[in-house]
C-alpha positions as a Markdown table, in Angstrom:
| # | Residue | x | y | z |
|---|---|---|---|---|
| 1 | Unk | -51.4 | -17.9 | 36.3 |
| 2 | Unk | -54.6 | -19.2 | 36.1 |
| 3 | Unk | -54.7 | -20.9 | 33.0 |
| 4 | Unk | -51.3 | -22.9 | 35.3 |
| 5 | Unk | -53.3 | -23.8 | 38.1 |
| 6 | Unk | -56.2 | -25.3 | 36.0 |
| 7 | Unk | -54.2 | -27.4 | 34.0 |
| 8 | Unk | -52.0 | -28.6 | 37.4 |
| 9 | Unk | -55.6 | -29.8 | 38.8 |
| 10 | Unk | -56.1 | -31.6 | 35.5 |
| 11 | Unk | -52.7 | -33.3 | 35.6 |
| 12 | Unk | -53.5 | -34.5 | 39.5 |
| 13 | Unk | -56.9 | -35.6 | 38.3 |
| 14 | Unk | -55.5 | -37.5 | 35.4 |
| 15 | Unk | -53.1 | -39.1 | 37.5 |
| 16 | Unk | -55.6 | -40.5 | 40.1 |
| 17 | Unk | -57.9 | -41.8 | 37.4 |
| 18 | Unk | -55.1 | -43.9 | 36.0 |
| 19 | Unk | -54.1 | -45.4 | 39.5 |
| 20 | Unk | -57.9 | -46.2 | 40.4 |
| 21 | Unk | -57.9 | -47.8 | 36.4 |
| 22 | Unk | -55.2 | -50.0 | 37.2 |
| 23 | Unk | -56.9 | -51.8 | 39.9 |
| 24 | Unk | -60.3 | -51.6 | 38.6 |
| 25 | Unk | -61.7 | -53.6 | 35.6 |
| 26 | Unk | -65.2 | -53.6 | 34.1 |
| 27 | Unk | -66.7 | -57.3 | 33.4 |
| 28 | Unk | -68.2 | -58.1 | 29.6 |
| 29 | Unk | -71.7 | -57.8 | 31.4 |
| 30 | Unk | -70.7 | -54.1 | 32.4 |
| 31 | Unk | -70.3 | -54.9 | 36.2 |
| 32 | Unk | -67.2 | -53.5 | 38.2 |
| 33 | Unk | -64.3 | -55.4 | 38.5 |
| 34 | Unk | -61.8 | -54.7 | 41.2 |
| 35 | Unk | -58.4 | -56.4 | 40.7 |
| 36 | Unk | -57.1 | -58.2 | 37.7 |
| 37 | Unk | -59.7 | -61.1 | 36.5 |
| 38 | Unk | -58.7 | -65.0 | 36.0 |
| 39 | Unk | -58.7 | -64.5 | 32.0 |
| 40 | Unk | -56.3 | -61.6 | 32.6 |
| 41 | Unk | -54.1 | -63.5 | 35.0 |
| 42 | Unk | -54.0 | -66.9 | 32.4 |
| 43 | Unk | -53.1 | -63.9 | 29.9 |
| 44 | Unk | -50.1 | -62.9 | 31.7 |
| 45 | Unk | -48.8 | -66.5 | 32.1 |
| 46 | Unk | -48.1 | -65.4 | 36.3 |
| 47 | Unk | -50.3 | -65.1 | 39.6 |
| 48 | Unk | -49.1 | -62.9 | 42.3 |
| 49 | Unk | -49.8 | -65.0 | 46.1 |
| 50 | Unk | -48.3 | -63.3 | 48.8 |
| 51 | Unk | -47.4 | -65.9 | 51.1 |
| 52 | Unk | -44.7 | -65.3 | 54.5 |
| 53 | Unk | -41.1 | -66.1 | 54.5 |
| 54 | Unk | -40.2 | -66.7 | 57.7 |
| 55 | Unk | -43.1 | -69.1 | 59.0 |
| 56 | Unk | -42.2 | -72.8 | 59.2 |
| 57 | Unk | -44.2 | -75.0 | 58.6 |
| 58 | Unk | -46.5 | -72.7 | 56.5 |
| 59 | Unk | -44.0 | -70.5 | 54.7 |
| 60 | Unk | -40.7 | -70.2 | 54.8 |
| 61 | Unk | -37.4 | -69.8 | 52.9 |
| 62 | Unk | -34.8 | -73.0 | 53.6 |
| 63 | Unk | -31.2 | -73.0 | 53.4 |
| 64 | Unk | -31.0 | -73.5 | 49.5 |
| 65 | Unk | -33.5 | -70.6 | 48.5 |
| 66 | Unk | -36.8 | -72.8 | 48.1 |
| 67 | Unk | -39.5 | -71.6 | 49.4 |
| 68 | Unk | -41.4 | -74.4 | 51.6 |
| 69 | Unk | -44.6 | -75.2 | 53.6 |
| 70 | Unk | -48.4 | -75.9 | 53.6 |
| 71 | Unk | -49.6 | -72.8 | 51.9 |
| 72 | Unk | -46.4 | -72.8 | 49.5 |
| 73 | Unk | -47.7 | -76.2 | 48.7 |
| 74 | Unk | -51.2 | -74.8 | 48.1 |
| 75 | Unk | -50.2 | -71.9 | 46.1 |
| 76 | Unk | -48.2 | -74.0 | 43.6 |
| 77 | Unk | -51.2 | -76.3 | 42.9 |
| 78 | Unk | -53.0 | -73.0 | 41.8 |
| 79 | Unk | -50.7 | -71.9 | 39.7 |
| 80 | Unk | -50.0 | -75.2 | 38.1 |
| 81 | Unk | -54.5 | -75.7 | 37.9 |
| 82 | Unk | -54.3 | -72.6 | 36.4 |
| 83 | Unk | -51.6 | -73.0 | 33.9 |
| 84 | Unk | -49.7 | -70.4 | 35.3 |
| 85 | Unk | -45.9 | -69.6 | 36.8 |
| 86 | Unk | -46.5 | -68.1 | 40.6 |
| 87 | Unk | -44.6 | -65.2 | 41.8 |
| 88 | Unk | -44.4 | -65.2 | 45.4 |
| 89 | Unk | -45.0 | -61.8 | 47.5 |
| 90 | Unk | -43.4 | -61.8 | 50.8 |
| 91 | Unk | -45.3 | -60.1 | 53.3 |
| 92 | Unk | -45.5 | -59.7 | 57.3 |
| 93 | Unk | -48.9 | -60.3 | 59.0 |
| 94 | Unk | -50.1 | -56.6 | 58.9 |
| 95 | Unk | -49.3 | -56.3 | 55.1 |
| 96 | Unk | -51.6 | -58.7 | 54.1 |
| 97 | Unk | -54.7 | -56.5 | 53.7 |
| 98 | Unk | -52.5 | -54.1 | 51.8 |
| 99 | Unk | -50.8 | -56.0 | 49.2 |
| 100 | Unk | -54.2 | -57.2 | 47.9 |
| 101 | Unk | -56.1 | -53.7 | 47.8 |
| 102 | Unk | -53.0 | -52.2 | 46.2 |
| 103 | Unk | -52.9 | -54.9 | 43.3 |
| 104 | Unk | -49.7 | -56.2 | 44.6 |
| 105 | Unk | -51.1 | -60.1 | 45.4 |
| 106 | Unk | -54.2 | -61.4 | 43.2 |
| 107 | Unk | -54.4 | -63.8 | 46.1 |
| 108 | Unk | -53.4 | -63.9 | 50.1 |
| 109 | Unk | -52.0 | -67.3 | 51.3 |
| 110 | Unk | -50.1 | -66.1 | 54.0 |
| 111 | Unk | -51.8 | -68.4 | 56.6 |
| 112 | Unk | -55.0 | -65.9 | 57.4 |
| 113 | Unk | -57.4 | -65.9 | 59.4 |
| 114 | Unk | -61.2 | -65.1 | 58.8 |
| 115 | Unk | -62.3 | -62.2 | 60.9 |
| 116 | Unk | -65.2 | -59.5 | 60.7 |
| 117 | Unk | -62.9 | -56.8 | 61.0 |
| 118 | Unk | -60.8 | -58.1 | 57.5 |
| 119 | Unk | -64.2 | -59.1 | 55.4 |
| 120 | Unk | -64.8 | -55.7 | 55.3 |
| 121 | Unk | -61.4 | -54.8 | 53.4 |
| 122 | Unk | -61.2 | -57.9 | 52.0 |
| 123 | Unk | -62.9 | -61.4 | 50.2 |
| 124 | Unk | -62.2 | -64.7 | 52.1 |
| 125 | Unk | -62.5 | -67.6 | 49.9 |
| 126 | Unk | -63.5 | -70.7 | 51.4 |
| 127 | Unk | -61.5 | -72.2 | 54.4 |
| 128 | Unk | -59.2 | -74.8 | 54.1 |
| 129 | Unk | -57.4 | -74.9 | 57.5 |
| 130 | Unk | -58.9 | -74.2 | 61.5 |
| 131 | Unk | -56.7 | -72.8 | 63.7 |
| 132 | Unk | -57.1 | -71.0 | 67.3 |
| 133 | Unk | -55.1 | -68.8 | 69.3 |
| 134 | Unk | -52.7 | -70.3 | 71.5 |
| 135 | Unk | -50.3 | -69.0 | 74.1 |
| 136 | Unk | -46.7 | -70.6 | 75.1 |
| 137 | Unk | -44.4 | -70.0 | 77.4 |
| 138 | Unk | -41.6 | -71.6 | 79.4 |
| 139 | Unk | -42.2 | -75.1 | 80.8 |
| 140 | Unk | -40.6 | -74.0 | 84.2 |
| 141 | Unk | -42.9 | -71.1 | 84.5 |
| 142 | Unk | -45.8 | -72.5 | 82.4 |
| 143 | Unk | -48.9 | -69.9 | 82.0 |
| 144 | Unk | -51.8 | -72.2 | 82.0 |
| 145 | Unk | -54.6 | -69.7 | 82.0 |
| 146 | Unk | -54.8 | -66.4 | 80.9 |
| 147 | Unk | -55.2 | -64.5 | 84.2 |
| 148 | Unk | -51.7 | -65.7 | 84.7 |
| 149 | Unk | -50.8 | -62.8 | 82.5 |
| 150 | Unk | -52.5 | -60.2 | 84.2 |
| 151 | Unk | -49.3 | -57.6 | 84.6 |
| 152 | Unk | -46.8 | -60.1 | 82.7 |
| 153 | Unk | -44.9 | -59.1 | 78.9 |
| 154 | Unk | -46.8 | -61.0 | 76.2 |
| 155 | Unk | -45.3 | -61.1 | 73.0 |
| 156 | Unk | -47.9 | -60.5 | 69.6 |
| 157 | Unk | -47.1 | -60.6 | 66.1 |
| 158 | Unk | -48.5 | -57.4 | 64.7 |
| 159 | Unk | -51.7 | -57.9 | 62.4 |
| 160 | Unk | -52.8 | -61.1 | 63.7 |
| 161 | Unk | -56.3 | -62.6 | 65.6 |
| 162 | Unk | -54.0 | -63.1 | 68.9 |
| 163 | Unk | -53.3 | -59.5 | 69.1 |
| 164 | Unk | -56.8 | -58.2 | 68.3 |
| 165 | Unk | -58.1 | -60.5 | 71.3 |
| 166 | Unk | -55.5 | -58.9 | 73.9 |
| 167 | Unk | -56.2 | -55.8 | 72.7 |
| 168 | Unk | -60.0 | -56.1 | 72.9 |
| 169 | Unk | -61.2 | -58.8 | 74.8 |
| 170 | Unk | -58.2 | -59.5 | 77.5 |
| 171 | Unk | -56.4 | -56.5 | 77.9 |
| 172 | Unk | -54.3 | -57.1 | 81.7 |
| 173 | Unk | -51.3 | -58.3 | 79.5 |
| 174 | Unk | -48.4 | -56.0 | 78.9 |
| 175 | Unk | -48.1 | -56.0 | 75.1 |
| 176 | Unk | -45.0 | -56.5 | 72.7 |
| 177 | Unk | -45.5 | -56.0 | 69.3 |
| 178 | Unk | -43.1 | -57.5 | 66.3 |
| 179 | Unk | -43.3 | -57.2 | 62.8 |
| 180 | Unk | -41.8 | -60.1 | 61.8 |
| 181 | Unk | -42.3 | -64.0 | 63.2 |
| 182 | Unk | -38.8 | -64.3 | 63.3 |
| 183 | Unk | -38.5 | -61.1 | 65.6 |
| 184 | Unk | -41.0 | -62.0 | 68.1 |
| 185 | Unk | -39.5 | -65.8 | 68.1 |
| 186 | Unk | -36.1 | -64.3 | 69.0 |
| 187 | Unk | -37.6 | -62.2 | 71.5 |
| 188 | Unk | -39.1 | -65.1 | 73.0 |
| 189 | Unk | -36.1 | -67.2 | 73.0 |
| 190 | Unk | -33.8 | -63.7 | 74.8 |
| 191 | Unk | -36.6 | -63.9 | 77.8 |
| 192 | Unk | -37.6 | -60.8 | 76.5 |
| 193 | Unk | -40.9 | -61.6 | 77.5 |
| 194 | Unk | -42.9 | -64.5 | 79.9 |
| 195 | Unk | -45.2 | -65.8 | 76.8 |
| 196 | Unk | -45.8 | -65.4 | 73.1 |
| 197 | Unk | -49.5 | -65.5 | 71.7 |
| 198 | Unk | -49.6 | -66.6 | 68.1 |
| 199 | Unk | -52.1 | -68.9 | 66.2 |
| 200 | Unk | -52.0 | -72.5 | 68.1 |
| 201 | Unk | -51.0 | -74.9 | 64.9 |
| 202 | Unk | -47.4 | -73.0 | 64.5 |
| 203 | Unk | -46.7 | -72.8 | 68.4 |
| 204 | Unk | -47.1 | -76.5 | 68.3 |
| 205 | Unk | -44.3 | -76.6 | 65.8 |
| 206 | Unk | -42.1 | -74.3 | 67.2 |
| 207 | Unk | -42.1 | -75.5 | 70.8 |
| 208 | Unk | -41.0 | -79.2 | 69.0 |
| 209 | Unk | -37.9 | -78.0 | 68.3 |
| 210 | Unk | -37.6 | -75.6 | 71.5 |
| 211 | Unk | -38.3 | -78.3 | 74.4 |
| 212 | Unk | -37.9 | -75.9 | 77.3 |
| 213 | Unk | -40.9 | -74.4 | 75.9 |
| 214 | Unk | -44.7 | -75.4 | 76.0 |
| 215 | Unk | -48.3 | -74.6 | 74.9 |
| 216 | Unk | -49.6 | -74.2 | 78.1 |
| 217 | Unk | -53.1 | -72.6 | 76.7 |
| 218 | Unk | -54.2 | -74.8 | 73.5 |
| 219 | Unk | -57.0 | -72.5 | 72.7 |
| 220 | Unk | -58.7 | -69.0 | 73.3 |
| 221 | Unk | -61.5 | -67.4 | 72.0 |
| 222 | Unk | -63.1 | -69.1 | 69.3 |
| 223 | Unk | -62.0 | -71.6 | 66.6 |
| 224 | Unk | -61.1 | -69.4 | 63.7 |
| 225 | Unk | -60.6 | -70.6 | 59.9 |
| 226 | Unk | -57.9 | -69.8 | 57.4 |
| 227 | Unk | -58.9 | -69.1 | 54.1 |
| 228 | Unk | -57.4 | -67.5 | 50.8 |
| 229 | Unk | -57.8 | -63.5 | 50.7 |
| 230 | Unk | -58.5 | -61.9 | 47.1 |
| 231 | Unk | -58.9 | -57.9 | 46.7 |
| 232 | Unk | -62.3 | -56.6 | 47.9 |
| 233 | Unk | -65.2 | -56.8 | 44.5 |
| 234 | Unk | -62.7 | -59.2 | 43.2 |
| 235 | Unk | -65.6 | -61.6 | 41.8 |
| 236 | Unk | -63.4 | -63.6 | 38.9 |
| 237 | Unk | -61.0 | -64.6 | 41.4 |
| 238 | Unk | -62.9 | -65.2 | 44.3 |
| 239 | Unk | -65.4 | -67.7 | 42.1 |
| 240 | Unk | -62.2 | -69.0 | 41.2 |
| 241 | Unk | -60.9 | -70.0 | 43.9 |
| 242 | Unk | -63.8 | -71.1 | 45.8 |
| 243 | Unk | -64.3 | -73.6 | 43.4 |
| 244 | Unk | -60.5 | -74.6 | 43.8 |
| 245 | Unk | -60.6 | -75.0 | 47.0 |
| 246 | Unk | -63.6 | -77.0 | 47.0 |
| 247 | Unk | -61.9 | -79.1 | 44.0 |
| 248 | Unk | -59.0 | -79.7 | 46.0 |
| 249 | Unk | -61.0 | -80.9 | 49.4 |
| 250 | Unk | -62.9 | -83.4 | 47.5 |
| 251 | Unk | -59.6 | -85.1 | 45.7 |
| 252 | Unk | -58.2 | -85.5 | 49.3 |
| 253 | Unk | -55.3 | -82.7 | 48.1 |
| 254 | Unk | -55.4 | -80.6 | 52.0 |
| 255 | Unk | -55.0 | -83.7 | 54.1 |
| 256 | Unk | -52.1 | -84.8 | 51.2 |
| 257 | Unk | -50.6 | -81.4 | 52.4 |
| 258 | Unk | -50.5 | -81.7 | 55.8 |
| 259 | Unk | -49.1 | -84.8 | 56.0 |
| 260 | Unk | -46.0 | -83.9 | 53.8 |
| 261 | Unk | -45.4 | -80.1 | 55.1 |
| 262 | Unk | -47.3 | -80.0 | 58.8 |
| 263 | Unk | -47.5 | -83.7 | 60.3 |
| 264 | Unk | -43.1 | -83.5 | 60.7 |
| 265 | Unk | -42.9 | -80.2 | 62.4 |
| 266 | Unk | -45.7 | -81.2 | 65.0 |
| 267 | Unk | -45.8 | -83.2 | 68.4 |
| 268 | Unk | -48.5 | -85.6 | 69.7 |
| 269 | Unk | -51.0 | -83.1 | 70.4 |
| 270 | Unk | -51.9 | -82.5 | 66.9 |
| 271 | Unk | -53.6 | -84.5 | 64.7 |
| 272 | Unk | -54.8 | -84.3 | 61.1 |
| 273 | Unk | -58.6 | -83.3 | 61.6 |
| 274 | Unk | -57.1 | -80.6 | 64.4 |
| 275 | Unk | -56.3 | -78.4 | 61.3 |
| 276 | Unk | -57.9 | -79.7 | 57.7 |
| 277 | Unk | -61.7 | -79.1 | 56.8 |
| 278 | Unk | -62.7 | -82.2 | 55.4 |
| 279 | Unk | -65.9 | -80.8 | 53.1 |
């Protein structure tokens, strides 16, 4: 009975080592390496960006099966400077952390933003986008300032900035939480709630093509930056792609990008230098 039991423990440990050895590599210079390194990911001919599906005009799926966007746009230039296919990893907001500490992305595209909470489960590359939070709501009952939603529904995307600030700093708002951007836009548009909070650049695209709606507050908090994620100790990719992005702001490739995937789905009140970091 004994001689069972020890070897069950042995079997468990066995099996743990092998999960934490998957993830974790050791460098040529003996240094950990967490997450598969940029010779291992040219070696497999494929990079893993987890990117969102249902987020126009950063990520999204059209009508024929493409996907489409400003960070779809980005990760393809990756891949291709890499000499590499992509696969894409569709995620929601609050799956973002995970599918890079479980191996499932080698890199995080899926529009997000740098906070102190996430650069301690996670390495931000650097930026290539600003963004702040925004709040919209219906142009006939317009919320113009945030004590206007003291009591009132307020929609939030689960996982994002928007609803770490009305959780933390303004909390008088009556909070619903979605999943998905295409639930909480659906929500929105069944009067589910008064407003939706949501990063400022995409409610300037979706209230374009819903005109009874309006970004009544451009901007709360402070102006945050969206940058690639990579697993936490993940040094080969995170050199990588610092470098890339760097690369890629000096050849003119971000502002390139935005007019071709962000400039159409926007009104007046955004312009270019709103949203690109030009150094």
């Amino acid at each position: 009975m004994k001689k069972k039991i020890i070897w069950s423990v042995v079997a468990v440990l066995v099996i743990i080592i092998g999960i934490f050895s998957v993830h974790a590599f050791t460098s040529k210079d003996g240094s950990s390496q967490n997450g598969r390194t940029i010779q291992q990911i040219k070696k497999s001919g494929e990079i893993k960006i987890a990117v969102f599906g249902d987020l126009k005009p950063y990520g999204w799926v059209d009508q024929n099966g493409n996907r489409q966007g400003y960070d779809i746009a980005l990760a393809k230039k990756i891949g291709q400077d890499l000499g590499v296919k992509v696969k894409y990893v569709q995620v929601n907001a609050n799956a973002r952390v995970d599918a890079l500490n479980s191996g499932k992305a080698d890199i995080a595209l899926a529009n997000f933003t740098v906070t102190p909470e996430r650069k301690q489960v996670i390495d931000f590359a650097k930026p290539y986008m600003k963004v702040s939070i925004g709040v919209a709501s219906k142009k006939t009952s317009l919320i113009t300032n945030v004590n206007q939603l003291n009591g009132k529904n307020l929609i939030v995307n689960k996982g994002t900035t928007a609803e770490t600030y009305f959780t933390q700093t303004y909390k008088n708002a009556k909070l619903l939480k979605f999943d998905s951007k295409t639930q909480q836009f659906a929500a929105l548009s069944d009067g589910r709630a008064d407003a939706i909070t949501d990063d400022n650049s995409y409610l300037f695209a979706w209230v374009k093509d819903h005109p009874d709606y309006q970004v009544g507050i451009k901007q709360l908090g402070d102006q945050a930056y969206i940058a690639p994620g990579v697993q936490k100790g993940n040094k080969s990719v995170l050199n990588w792609t610092n470098d890339e992005i760097k690369k890629l702001n000096n050849n003119g490739f971000f502002t390139d990008d935005y007019q071709q995937n962000l400039e159409p789905f926007f009104g007046d009140d955004v312009k270019a230098s709103d949203i690109t970091i030009n150094k």
